[in-house]
Structure formats: C-alpha cells, structure tokens
C-alpha positions as CSV (number, residue, x, y, z in Angstrom):
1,X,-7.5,4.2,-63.5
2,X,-7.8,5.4,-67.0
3,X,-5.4,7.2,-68.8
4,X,-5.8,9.7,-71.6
5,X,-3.1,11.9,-73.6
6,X,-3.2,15.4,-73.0
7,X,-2.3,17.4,-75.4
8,X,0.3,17.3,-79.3
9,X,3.0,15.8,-77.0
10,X,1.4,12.8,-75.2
11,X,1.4,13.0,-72.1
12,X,-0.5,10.1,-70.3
13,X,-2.7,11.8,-67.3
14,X,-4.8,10.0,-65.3
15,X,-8.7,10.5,-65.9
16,X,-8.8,12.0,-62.0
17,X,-6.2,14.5,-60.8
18,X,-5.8,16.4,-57.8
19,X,-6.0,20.3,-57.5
20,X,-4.5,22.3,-54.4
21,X,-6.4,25.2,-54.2
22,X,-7.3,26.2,-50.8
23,X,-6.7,22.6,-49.3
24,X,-2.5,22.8,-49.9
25,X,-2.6,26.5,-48.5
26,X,-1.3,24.7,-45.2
27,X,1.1,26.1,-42.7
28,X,2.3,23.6,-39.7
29,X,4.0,20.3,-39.3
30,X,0.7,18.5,-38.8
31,X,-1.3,19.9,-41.8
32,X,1.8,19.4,-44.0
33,X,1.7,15.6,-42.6
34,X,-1.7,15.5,-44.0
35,X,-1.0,17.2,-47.2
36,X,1.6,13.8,-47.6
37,X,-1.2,11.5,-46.7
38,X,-3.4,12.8,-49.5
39,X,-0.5,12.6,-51.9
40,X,0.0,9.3,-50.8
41,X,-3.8,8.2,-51.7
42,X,-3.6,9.6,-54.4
43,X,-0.3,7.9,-55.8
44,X,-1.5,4.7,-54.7
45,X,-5.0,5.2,-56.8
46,X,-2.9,6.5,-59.8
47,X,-4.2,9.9,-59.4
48,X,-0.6,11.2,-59.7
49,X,-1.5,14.4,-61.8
50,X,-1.0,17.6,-59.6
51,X,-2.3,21.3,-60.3
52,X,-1.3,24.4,-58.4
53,X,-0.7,28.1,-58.5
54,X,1.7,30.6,-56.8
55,X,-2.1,32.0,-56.8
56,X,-3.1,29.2,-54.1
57,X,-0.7,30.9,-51.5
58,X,1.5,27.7,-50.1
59,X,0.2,25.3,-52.4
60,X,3.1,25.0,-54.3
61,X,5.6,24.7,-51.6
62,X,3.5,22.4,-49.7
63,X,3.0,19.8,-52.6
64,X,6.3,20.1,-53.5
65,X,7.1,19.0,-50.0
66,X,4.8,15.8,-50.4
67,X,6.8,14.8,-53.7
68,X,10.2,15.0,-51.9
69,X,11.9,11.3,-52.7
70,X,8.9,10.4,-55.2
71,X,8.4,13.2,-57.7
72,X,9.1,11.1,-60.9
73,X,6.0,9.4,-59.8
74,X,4.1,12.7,-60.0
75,X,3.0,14.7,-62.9
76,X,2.9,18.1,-61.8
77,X,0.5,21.1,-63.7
78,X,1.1,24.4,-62.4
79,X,0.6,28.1,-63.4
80,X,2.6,31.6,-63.6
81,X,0.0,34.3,-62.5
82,X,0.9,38.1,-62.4
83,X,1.0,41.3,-64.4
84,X,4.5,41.2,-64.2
85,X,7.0,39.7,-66.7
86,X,9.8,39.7,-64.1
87,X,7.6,38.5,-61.6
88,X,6.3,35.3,-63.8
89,X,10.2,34.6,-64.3
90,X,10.6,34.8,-60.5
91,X,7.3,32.3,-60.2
92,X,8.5,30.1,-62.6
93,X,12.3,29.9,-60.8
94,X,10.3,29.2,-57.6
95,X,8.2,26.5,-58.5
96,X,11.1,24.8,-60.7
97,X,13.1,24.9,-57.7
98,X,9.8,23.1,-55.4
99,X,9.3,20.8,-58.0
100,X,13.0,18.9,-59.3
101,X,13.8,21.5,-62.1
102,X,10.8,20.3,-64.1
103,X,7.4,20.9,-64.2
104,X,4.9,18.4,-66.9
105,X,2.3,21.2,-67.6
106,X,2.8,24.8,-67.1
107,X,-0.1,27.0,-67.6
108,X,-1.1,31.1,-67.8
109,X,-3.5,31.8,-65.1
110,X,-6.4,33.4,-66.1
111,X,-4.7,34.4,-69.1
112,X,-2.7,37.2,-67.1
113,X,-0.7,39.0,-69.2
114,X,-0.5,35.7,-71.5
115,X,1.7,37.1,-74.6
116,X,4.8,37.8,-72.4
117,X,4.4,34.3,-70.1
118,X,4.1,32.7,-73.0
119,X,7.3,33.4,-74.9
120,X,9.2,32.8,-71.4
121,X,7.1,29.6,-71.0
122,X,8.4,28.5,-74.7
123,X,12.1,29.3,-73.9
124,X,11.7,26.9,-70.8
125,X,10.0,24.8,-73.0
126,X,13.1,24.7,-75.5
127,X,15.5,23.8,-72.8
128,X,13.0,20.8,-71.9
129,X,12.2,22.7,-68.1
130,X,8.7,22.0,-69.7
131,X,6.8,19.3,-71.4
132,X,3.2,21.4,-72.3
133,X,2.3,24.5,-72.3
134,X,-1.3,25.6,-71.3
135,X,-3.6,28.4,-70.2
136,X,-6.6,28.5,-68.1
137,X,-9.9,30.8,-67.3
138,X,-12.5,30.4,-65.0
139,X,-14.6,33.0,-66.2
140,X,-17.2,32.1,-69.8
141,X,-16.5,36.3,-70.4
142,X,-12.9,35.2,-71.3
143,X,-13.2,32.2,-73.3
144,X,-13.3,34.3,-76.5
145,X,-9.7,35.1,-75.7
146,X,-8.5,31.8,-74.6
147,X,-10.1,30.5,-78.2
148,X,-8.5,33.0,-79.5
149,X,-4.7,31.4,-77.9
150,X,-6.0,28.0,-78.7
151,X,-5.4,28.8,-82.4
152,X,-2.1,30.3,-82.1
153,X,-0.7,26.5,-82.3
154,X,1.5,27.7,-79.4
155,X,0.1,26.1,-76.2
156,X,-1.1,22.2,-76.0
157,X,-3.6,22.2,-73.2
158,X,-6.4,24.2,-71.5
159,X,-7.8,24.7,-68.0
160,X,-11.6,25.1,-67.7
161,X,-15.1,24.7,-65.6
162,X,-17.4,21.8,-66.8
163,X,-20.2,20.3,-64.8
164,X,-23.7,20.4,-64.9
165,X,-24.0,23.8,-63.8
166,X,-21.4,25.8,-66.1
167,X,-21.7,24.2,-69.6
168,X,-20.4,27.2,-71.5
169,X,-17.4,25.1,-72.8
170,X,-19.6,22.7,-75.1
171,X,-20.4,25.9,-77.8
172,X,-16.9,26.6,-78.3
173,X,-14.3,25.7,-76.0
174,X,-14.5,22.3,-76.4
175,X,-15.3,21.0,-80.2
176,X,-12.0,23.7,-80.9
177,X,-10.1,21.7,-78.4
178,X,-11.2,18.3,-80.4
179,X,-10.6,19.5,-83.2
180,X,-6.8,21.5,-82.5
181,X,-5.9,18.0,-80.2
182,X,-5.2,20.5,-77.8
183,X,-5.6,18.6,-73.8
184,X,-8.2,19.8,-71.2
185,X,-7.5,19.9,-67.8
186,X,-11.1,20.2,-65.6
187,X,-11.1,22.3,-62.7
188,X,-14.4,22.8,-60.6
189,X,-15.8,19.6,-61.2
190,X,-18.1,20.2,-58.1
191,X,-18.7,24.2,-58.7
192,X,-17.1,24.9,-55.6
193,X,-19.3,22.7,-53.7
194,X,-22.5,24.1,-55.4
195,X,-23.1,20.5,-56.8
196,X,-23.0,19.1,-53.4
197,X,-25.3,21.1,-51.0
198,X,-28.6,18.7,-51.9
199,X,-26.9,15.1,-53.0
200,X,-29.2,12.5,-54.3
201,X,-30.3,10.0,-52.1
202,X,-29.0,6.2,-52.7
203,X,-32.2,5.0,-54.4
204,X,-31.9,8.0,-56.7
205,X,-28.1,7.0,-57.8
206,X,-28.7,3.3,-57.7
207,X,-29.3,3.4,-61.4
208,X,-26.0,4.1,-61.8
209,X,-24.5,1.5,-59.7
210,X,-23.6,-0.8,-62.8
211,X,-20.5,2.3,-63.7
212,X,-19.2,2.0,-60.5
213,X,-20.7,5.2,-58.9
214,X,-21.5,4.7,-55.4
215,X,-21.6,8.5,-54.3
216,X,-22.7,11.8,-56.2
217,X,-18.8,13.1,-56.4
218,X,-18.1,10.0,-58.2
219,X,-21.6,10.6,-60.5
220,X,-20.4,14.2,-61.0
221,X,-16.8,13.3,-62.4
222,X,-17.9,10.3,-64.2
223,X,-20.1,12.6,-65.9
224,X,-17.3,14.8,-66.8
225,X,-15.1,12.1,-67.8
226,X,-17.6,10.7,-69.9
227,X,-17.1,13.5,-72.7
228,X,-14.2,11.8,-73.9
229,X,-13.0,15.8,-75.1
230,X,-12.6,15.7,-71.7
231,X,-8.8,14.5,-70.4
232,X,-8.6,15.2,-66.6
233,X,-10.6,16.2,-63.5
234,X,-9.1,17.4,-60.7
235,X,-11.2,17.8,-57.5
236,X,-9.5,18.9,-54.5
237,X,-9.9,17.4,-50.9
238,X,-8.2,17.9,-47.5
239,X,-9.8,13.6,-47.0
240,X,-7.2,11.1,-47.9
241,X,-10.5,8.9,-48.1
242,X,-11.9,11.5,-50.4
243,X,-9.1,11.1,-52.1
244,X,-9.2,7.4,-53.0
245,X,-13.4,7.5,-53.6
246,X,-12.8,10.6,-56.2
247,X,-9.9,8.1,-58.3
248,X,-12.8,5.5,-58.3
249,X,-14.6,7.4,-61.0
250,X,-11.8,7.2,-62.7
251,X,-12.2,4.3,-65.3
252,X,-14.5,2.3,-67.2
253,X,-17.4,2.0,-68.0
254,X,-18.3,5.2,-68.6
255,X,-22.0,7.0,-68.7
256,X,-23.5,7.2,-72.3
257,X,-26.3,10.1,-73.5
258,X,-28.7,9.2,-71.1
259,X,-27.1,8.6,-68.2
260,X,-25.6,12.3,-68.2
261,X,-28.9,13.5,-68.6
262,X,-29.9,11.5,-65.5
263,X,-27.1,13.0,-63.8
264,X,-27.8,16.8,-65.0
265,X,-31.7,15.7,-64.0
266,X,-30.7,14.8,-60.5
267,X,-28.9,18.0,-59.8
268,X,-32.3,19.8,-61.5
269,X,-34.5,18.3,-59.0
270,X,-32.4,19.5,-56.2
C-alpha cells in the first residue's frame, strides 16, 4: 500500500481508506463483530485511515469500538456537524472520548457553521487533541466557499467527490489544493454505487490487468489515485473481502492519461 502525506503537517495516509457511513450505523453484538472484522482487513491491508461523522448516527461509537486495544494503529478522520457551537463542543468531547483523546484529522461537515468549529477545532489543535484540520462538501454549489476556506491558511485538508461522474473538483478545487499543499481526502469514489450498476465485463478490464486491477472498484479507485493531487480514497463496505480487494488498488503502478480515459470510456458505454 502506498502512502501519501496529507496535508502542511505530514501525515502519512494510506492511498485507500475506509469511510463509515451507513455501514458503521450498526446496533447489536453481531453487526458490531462484523464492524471489528472489517477493521481488521483493513489494518492488515494497511488501509488504517478511518472517516466518520456524528452525522453517520453510530458510526463513531461503533469504530471506536473496533480500535479498542489497537488505536495507535489507526488514523482516525472525523467531522463536527451542527449549527450549534455548544453542540460541536459536545461532538468533539464525544468522539475524543470514542477515540483515545486524539483524533489525526478533524473536519467541518459540509462547512456547517465553519467559522465557529473552526476556532474551537484550532484550540484543540493547540493542545495537540488534533493533528489537521479539514472541511468537507459534497455538494459542487459549495465549493466556492470551501475555496474560499482553503485560502484562509487555517485548515490543512479537504473532503470531496471525484470519480468519473462528478469532476467539478478539477476546475478549481483541486489545482488550489496543489498549489496551497493542502491534503484531499476522497469520499464517493463509487457515487454511491452509481458507478457500479453496469460493471465492465472481464474482457473489457483486461487491458488493465498489467496495474493490478482485477475488478471495476479497484479500476474506479486506481483511477482516482492516479491524480496524484489526489491523497486518499475511502470507499466504505459492510465485506471484510471488499475490504481487502478495495486496498489492492492501493499501490503502484498507477494508470497514466489514457488509461483514465479508458476507464471514464467504460463507464460512458454503460
């Protein structure tokens, strides 16, 4: 597995993450023992970069649960999301307290009342409760604003959508993260399984086969990976299988010009 520094400070991620949403929202002794086998995969692939939200109902709880007795091996990303400046305080406390009193990347949700997170998020920061500080949108309609916080100087990495379907990030977005050295975390490398209704069939991914891609997840997040702007992916799964396939894509070699174009051409045709 790759790894690549995110953000002013250094931090060495992994090229494949893990995200939580949806999949961590578990509840039950034998969902939570599944939650732990995923971790596990994922540890053992390298994958050990986390994201969550107190936005992903018991994701956070439930993954700080899997880290119990290994969480220096982890490096956990996860956000502060509400109108509320008491409330984020509250969120943070929570999620320090799930995650060892220290959290690697801590990031404004959909930019949710951003200037008041942020100066709490820099105190923590001060008292080394937090290595980076990031912010994240879904949405293209916001990335004038998170461009706009990129700037500032005050956070070190962004969250954002990239695959062949939402390529809004290459006007802007990106080149400003280049050029600020500011880190960027991928979320929705799959657009929320939009990518993977109509997969290519073997014989159309066999020209691939020489980077290690054997499936169209691990075609998808090589192609991601393979803007090197680019520092992390983080599919989720509830497969520990899926799990280990996703960290394959993780490493060299990696997809030049036209070999994204014959991935972005194999969605088109579907």
């Amino acid at each position: 597995m790759e790894t690549r520094k995110l953000g002013s400070t250094g931090i060495n991620v992994p090229a494949v993450g893990m995200g939580t949403w949806q999949t961590f929202d578990v509840r039950g002794r034998d969902a939570e023992i599944n939650a732990t086998g995923i971790v596990s995969e994922a540890l053992g692939e390298g994958a050990n970069f986390f994201d969550s939200s107190p936005m992903y109902g018991q994701a956070e709880r439930v993954l700080g649960k899997t880290l119990e007795g290994r969480r220096s091996s982890a490096l956990v990303a996860t956000k502060v999301w509400t109108p509320s400046t008491e409330e984020g305080k509250k969120q943070i406390s929570r999620a320090l307290e799930y995650f060892g009193g220290h959290v690697e990347l801590y990031q404004i949700h959909n930019l949710v009342n951003w200037p008041d997170h942020l100066r709490t998020l820099e105190s923590l920061m001060k008292l080394g409760k937090i290595s980076e500080i990031g912010a994240t949108h879904y949405s293209a309609s916001a990335f004038g604003e998170l461009l706009e916080i990129m700037k500032t100087g005050r956070i070190q990495a962004i969250q954002i959508p990239y695959n062949p379907i939402q390529r809004e990030v290459e006007k802007a977005i990106l080149p400003t993260a280049a050029d600020l050295g500011i880190g960027v975390v991928v979320m929705r490398p799959f657009a929320e399984g939009a990518l993977m209704r109509h997969p290519p069939s073997e014989g159309e991914l066999e020209p691939l086969l020489s980077f290690g891609v054997k499936t169209w997840a691990q075609a998808l997040l090589k192609w991601i990976l393979s803007d090197f702007r680019c520092h992390v992916a983080i599919p989720a799964t509830s497969r520990a299988e899926r799990m280990k396939e996703n960290a394959q894509a993780g490493k060299a070699p990696w997809f030049g010009r036209e070999e994204r174009e014959y991935v972005s051409r194999l969605f088109e045709r579907g």
